[in-house]
N, C-alpha and C positions, 0 to 999 in steps of 0.2 A: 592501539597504543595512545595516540592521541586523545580520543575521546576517555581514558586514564588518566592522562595528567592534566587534564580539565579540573579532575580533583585531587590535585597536589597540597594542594592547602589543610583540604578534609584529612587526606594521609597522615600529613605529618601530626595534625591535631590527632589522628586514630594513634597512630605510634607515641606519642610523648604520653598520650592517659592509659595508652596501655604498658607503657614499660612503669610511668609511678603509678599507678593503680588507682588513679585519682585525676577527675576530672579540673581539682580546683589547682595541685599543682604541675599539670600542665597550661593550662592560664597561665601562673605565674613565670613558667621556664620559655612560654612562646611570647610573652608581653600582649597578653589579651584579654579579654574576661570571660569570665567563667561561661557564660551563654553562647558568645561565641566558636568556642570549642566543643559545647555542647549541640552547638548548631551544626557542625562540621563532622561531625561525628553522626548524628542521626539523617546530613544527607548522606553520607557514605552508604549508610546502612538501607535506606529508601534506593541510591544506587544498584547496591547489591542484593538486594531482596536478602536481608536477615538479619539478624540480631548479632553484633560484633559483642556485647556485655551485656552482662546479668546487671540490674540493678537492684540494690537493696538501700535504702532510705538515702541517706548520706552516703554509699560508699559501692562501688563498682565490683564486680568483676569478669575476668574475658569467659565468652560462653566458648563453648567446644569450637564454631568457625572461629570463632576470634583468637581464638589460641592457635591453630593454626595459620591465620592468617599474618599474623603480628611479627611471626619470624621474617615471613619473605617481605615483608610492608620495611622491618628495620633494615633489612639485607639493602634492597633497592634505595631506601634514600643513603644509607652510606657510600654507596655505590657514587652516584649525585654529588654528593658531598666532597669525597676522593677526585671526581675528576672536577670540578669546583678548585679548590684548592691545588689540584695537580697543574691546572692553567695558569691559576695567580701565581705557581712559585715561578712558571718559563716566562712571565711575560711582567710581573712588576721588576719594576727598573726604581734607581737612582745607587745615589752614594749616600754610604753611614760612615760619620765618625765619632768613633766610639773613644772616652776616656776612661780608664781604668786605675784602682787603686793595683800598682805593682803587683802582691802576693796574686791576686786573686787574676788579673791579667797574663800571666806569667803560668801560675799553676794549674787553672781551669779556661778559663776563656779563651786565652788563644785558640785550643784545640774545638772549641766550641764553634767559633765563631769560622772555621776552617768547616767544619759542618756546616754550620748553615750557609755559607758560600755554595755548599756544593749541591744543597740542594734550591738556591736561589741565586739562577748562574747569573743572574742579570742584576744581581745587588751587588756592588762592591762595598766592603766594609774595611774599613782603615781602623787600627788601636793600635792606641801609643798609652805608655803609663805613666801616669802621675801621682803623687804625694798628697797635691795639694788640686782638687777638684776645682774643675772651672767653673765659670758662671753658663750654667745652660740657655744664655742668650748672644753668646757669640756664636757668629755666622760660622764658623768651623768645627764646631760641637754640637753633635745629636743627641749623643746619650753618653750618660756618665753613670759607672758603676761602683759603688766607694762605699764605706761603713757610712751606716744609719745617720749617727749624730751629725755627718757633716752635709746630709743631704734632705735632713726634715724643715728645716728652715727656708730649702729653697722652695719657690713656686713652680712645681712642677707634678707632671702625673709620674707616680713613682709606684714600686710594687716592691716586698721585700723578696729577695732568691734564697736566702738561707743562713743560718745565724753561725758566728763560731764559739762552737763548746770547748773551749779547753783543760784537757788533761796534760800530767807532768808527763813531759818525755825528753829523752837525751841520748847520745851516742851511743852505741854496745860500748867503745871504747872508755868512754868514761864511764859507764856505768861499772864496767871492769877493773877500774884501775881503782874507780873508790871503795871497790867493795860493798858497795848500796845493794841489798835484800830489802823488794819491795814489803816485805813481812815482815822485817825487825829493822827495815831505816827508818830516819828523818829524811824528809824532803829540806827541811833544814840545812842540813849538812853539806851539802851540795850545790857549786855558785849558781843563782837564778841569773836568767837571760830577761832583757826587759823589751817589748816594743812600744816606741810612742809616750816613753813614761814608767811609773812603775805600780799603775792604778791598777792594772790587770791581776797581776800577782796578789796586790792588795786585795783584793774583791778573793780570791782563793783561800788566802790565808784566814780572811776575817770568816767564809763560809767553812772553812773544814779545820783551820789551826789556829781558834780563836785566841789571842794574845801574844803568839807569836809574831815579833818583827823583822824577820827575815827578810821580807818583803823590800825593806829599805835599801838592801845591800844589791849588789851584781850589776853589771853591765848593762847599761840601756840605749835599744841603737834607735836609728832614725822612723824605720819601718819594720814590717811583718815580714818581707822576704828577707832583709840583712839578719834578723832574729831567727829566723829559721836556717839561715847556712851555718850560722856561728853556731848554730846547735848542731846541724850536722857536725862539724870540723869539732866536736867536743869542749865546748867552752865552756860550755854550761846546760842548766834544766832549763826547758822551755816550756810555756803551754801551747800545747799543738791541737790540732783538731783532724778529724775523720776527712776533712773535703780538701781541704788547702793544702796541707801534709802527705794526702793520700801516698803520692809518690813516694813520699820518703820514707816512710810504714812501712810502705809494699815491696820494699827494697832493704829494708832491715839497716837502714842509716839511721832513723828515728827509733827510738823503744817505749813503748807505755811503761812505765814506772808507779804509777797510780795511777787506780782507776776514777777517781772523784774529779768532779768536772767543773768549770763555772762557767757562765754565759757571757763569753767578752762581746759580743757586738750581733749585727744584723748588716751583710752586705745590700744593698738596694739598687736599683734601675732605675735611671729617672729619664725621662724624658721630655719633650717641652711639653705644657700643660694643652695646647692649642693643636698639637699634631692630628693632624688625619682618621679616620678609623682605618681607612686599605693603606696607608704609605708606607714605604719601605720600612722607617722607622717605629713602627706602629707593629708593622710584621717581627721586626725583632723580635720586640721587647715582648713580644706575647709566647715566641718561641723560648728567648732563654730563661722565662721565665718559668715552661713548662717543662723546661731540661732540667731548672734547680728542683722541681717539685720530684722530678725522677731519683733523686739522689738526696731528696730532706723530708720526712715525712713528720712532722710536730708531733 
């Protein structure tokens, strides 16, 4: 066994060019050059006395051992990898404090963020919601999660989790009581709900009901989640989205009423520019980031 993982390095170089079928991009995915890997690959094969790929001019492929071998070669480093990772989640430590814009702390993160506690017993994470995002250099703030435009500006390492699409949606109740047939209504006709303004709407109107001003009229509250309950409690037409709303969809409080969509924003993760590769905060932001990819596919 030992004298096996002598050639750990050759492995992973034999697994990376045999899952892309390409010697050069596995270079690129392991941060090496191309000889290198080629180097790592032909001790293997001098190891093992045989030919792990066919080669033809520019471009590879795994000969009969190699095909067989490639399965149990990727089995065993993920094997490696799992209890890698299965250590850092019992033994990294610290505290995160996370700030959140309301809807999206309230609707998705909390319960997120209760996952990844459980699976990183020794991380505590504190969120509390805000409006108005802080500056990512005060000593009580990790990571801040909030719409796009108000977190490009800042100096930080940041990544987007998922954008929101909004469609018209509003109460059964009021959709009942107006009589609205998504076939033969106006969205017109029915009071709009505004958050943050009434740019949102605007940007709907101008892409699907060009010239209509509608847009100018309805209630406009301070945030995303006060505009989403006053739509529950039937006040008016909101635009909802699939991720923030989900709950309320999924419970038949919210209704699509049309299906045409606009792009209101981009939620983000930021975090300080200078954090760690392994620290706690660093482990987050990688995880929720990989949670939005679960649930937003571009």
């Amino acid at each position: 066994m030992f004298s096996s993982l002598r050639h750990l390095n050759a492995l992973r170089a034999f697994e990376a060019a045999a899952r892309n079928r390409s010697i050069a991009k596995a270079a690129d995915e392991l941060h090496v050059s191309h000889s290198v890997v080629s180097q790592h690959v032909r001790n293997l094969e001098e190891w093992l006395n045989v030919e792990l790929f066919e080669r033809h001019s520019n471009r590879i492929e795994l000969s009969e051992e190699g095909k067989h071998f490639e399965p149990q070669v990727a089995y065993g480093l993920q094997i490696l990898s799992d209890a890698c990772d299965n250590l850092l989640n019992l033994t990294q430590t610290g505290t995160i404090n996370i700030s959140a814009e309301p809807a999206i702390s309230s609707r998705w993160l909390r319960k997120k963020v209760t996952e990844f506690c459980g699976q990183h017993p020794n991380i505590e994470c504190n969120l509390r919601s805000e409006w108005r995002p802080p500056d990512i250099d005060e000593e009580l703030v990790d990571v801040i999660i909030h719409f796009e435009e108000r977190l490009l500006r800042t100096r930080t390492d940041h990544a987007r989790l998922f954008p929101i699409d909004g469609f018209p949606a509003c109460s059964p109740e009021l959709q009942t009581e107006s009589g609205f047939l998504p076939e033969c209504g106006s969205i017109s006709d029915l009071p709009l709900l505004h958050d943050n303004g009434r740019h949102i709407w605007q940007h709907w109107f101008s892409e699907h009901v060009d010239g209509n001003e509608q847009w100018k009229h309805g209630k406009v509250y301070s945030d995303l989640s006060l505009a989403i309950d006053a739509a529950v409690d039937g006040e008016g037409v909101f635009l909802a989205d699939e991720i923030i709303c989900a709950k309320e969809l999924s419970l038949g409080q919210l209704r699509k009423i049309d299906d045409r969509t606009t792009r209101c924003t981009w939620y983000l993760i930021a975090i300080n520019e200078n954090s760690h590769a392994n620290s706690a905060v660093t482990v987050f932001k990688n995880w929720i980031v990989a949670e939005a990819k679960k649930e937003y596919r571009d």
